[in-house]
C-alpha distance (Angstrom), angle and dihedral (degrees) to the residues before:
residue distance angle dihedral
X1 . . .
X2 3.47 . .
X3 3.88 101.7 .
X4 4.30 98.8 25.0
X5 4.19 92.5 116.2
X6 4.30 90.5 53.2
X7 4.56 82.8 40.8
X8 3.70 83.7 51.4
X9 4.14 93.0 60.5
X10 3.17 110.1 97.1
X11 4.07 97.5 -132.8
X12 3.98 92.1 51.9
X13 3.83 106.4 37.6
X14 4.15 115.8 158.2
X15 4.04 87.5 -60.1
X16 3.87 90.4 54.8
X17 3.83 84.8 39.9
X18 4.12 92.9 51.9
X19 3.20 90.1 43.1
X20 3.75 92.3 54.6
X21 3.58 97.5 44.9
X22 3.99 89.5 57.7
X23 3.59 89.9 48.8
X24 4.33 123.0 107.8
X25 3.55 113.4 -168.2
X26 4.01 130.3 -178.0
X27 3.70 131.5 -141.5
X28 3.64 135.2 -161.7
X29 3.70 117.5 -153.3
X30 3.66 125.7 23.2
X31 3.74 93.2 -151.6
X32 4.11 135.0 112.5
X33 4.19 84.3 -42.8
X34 3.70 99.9 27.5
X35 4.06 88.1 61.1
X36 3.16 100.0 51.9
X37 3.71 105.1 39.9
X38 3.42 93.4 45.4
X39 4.09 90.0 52.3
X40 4.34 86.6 51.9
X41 3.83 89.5 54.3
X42 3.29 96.0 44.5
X43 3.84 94.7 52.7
X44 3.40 86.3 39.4
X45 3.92 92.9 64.5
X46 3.78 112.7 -120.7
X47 4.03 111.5 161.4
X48 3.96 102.1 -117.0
X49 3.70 132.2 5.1
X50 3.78 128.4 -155.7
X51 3.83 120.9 -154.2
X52 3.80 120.2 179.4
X53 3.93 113.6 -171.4
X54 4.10 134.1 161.0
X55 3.43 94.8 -175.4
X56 3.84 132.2 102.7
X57 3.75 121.0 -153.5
X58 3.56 124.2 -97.0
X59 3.97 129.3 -173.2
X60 4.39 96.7 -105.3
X61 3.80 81.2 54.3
X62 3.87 90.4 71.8
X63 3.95 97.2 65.7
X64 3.47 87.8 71.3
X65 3.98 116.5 6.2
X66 3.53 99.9 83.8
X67 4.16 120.6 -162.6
X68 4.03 81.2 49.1
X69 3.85 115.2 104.6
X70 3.64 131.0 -170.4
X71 3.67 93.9 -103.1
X72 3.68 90.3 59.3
X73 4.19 90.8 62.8
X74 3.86 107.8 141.2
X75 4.20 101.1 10.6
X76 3.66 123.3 111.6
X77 3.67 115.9 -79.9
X78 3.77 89.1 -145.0
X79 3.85 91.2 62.1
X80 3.88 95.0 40.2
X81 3.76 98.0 52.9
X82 3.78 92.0 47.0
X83 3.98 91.1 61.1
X84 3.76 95.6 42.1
X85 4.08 86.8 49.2
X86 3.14 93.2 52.3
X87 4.04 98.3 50.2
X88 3.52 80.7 51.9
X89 3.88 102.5 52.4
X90 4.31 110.1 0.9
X91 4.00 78.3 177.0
X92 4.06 86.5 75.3
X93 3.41 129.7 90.0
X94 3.81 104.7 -131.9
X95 3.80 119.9 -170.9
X96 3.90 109.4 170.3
X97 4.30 126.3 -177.0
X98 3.50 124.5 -144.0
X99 4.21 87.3 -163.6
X100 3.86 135.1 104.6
X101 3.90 98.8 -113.5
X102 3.93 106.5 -121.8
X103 3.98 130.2 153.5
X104 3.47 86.2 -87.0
X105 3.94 98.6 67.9
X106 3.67 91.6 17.4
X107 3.96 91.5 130.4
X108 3.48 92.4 71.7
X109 4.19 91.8 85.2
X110 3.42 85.7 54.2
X111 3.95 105.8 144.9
X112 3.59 158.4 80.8
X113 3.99 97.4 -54.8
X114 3.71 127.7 7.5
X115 3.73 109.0 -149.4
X116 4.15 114.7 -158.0
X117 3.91 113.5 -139.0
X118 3.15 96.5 145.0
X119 4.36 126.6 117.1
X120 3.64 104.6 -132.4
X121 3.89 140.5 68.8
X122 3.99 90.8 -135.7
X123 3.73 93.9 70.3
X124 3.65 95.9 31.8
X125 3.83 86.3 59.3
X126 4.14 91.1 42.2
X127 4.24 85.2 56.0
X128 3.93 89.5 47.4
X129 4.17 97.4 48.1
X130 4.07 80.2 44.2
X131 3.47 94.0 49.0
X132 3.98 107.1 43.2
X133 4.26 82.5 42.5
X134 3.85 92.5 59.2
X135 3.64 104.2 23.3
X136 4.02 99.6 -114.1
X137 3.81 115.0 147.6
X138 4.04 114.5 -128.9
X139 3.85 144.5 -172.4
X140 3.44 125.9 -131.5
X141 3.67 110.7 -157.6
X142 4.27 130.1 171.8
X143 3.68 132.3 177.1
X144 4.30 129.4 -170.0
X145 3.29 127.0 161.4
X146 4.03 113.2 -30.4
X147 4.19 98.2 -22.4
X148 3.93 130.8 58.8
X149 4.03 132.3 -174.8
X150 3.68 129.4 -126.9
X151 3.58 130.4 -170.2
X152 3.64 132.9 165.9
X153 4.12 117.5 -145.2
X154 3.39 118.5 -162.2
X155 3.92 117.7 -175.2
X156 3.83 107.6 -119.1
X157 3.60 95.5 4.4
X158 4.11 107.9 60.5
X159 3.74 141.7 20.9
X160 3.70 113.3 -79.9
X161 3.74 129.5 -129.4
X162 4.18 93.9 -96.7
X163 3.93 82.6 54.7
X164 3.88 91.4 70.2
X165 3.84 107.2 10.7
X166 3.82 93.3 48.4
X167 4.10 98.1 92.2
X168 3.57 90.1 32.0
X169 4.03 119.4 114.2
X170 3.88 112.1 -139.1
X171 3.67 95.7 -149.8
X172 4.37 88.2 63.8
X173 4.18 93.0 58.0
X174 3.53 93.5 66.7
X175 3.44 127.9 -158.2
X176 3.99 154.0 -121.4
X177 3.93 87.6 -90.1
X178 3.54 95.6 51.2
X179 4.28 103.2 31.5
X180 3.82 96.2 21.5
X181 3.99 116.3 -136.4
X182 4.31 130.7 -111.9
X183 3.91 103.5 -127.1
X184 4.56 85.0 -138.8
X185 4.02 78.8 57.5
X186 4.01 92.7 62.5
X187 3.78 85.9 44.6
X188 3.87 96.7 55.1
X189 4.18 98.3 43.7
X190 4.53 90.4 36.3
X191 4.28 83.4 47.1
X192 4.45 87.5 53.4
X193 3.72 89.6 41.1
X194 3.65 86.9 54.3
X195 3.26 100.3 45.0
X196 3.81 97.5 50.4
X197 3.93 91.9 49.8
X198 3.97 79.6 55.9
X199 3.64 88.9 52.8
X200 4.40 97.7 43.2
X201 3.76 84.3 43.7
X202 3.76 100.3 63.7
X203 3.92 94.6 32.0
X204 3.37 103.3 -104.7
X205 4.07 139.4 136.2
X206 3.53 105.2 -65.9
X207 4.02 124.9 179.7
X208 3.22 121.9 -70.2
X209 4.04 104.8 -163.9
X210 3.74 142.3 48.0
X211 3.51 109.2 -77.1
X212 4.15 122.9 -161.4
X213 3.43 124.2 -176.4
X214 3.79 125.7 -174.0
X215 3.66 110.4 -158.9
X216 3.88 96.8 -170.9
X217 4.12 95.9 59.8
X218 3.73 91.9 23.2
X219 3.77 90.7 -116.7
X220 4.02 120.2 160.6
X221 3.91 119.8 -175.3
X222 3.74 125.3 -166.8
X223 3.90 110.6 -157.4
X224 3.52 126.0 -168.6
X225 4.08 114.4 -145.9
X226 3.87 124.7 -156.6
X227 3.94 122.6 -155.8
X228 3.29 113.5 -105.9
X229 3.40 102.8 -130.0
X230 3.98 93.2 -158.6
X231 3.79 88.0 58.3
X232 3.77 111.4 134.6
X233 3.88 86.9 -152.2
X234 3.77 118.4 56.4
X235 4.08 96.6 15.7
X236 3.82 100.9 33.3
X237 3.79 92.2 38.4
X238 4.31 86.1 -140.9
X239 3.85 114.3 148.4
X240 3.83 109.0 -160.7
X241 3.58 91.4 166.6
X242 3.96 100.1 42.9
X243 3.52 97.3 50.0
X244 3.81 89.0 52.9
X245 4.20 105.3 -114.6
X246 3.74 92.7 125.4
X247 3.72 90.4 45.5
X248 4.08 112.2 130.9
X249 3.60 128.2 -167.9
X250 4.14 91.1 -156.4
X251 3.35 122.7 56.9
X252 4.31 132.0 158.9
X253 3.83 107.1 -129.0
X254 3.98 102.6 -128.7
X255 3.64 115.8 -109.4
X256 3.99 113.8 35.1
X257 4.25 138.1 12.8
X258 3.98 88.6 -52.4
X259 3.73 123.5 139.5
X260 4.03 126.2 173.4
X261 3.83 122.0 -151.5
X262 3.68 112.8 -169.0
X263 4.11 96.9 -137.0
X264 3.16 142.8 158.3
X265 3.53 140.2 -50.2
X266 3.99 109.9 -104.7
X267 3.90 137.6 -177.0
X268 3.70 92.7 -107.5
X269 4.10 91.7 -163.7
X270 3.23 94.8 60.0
X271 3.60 104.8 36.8
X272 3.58 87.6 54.7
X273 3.64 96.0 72.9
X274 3.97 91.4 65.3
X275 3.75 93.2 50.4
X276 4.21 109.3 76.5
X277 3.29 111.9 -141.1
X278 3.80 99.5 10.3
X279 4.13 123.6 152.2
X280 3.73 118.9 -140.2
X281 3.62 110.8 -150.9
X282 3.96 134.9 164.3
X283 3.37 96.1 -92.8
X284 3.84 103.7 35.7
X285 3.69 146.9 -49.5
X286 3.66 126.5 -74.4
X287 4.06 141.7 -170.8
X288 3.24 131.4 161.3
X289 3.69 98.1 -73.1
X290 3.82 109.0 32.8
X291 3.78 140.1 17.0
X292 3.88 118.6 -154.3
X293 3.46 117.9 -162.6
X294 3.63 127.7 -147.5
X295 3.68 93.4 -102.3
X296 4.10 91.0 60.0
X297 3.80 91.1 -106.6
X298 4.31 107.2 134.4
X299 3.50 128.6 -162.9
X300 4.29 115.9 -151.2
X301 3.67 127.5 -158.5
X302 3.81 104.8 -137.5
X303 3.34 159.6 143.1
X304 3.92 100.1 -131.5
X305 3.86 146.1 -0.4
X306 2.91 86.4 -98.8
X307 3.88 110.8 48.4
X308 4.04 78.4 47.7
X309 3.53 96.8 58.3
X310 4.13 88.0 48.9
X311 3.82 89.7 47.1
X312 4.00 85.2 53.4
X313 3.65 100.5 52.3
X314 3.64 89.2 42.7
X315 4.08 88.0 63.7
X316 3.48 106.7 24.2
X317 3.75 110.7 17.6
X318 3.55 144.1 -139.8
């Protein structure tokens, strides 16, 4: 049987096993964490997995983003992950997103448990207002360099994300472009993540702080969170996010030279013939400067905004 070692722990058992295999969780990002927690549910057995992704794959991914292989360099994660998951477990329902999750396609997480793997406090706060609107449990989850954060929200029953990330600056986390990231790190923080999914999924105590582990000086912190109780989120019920007034059109992709603008739709056929040396492919087009996907969304290599925005109206136009 495929799942009898996990039905022989004592905390899962065949109820903990049912309830798994009834179970449809979503996640957001299909990067270093995304892989590899989406790979532990998925041998785990839960009935349907979600993955939303904009990304496309590029060769520094592979040190860390495992499922990825060399041959997959420059296709969308979201449609790579979905065949490797299901070579791994056909008995999964796999539904995977090539899309930039916004409050316009926000339905698409739509599920049991919402599972943050994502690199940016935007989205993260998107998920939250989403979450504590609808009642859907998440996990926030974050990995640089050799330590991560995990934190499990649960509508009515925890602080939410805006309770502690709401006076904090961006710019002072850092991130895998500036302080680099250990691949064993990802490993550590995705294996938690997992693991308290597990424990949400078959209603059972799950943790009720921050926790932060740092895998290079073997260093774990417990941190207890209070609810703000001049949140705008989870005690004002306001949704700045969801109702699309901290939407932006440009936005740098973290890690390298990228920049998406949120365009507009185009007839990819036919534009194709007045880019040389384009590539038409089922999700987009792509040269060596930009890739338009078929929704109109365009990622830019450059140095700036605004070098990104000139490259843009260059190719597309006005």
């Amino acid at each position: 049987m495929r799942y009898s070692r996990q039905i022989l722990f004592s905390k899962i058992g065949k109820k903990g096993q049912e309830l798994l295999n009834k179970s449809h969780v979503t996640i957001v990002g299909a990067g270093a964490l995304g892989t590899s927690t989406a790979e532990l549910l998925t041998r785990a057995g839960i009935s349907k997995l979600t993955i939303v992704d904009r990304d496309i794959i590029e060769l520094n991914n592979l040190q860390r983003q495992s499922l990825y292989l060399e041959e997959d360099i420059d296709k969308p994660k979201a449609e790579v992950i979905k065949k490797r998951l299901k070579q791994i477990n056909s008995e999964v329902e796999i539904n995977s997103y090539v899309e930039d999750l916004d409050h316009t396609n926000i339905d698409l997480i739509k599920s049991d448990l919402i599972l943050d793997c994502t690199d940016n406090i935007e989205t993260r706060q998107l998920i939250n207002e989403y979450s504590i609107k609808n009642n859907v449990p998440w996990i926030y989850s974050s990995v640089i360099g050799s330590s991560g954060y995990i934190l499990d929200i649960i509508p009515k029953e925890t602080p939410c994300f805006n309770c502690l990330f709401n006076h904090v600056n961006p710019e002072l986390l850092g991130s895998c472009e500036t302080e680099g990231i250990l691949n064993t790190t990802v490993k550590l923080i995705s294996s938690i993540q997992t693991t308290e999914a597990i424990k949400i999924l078959t209603k059972q105590d799950y943790s009720k702080e921050l926790l932060y582990y740092d895998i290079w000086n073997n260093r774990l912190n417990k941190l207890k969170i209070k609810r703000d109780l001049g949140c705008i989120i989870c005690n004002k019920n306001q949704f700045p996010y969801l109702n699309g007034e901290k939407k932006t059109d440009l936005i740098k992709i973290c890690g390298r030279g990228l920049y998406q603008i949120k365009g507009k739709k185009l007839d990819l056929k036919q534009f194709k013939n007045k880019i040389k040396g384009s590539t038409l492919t089922d999700y987009g087009l792509t040269t060596n400067k930009i890739t338009v996907f078929n929704s109109g969304r365009t990622f830019i290599k450059a140095n700036s905004k605004e070098e990104a925005k000139t490259i843009y109206s260059k190719f597309i136009g006005n």
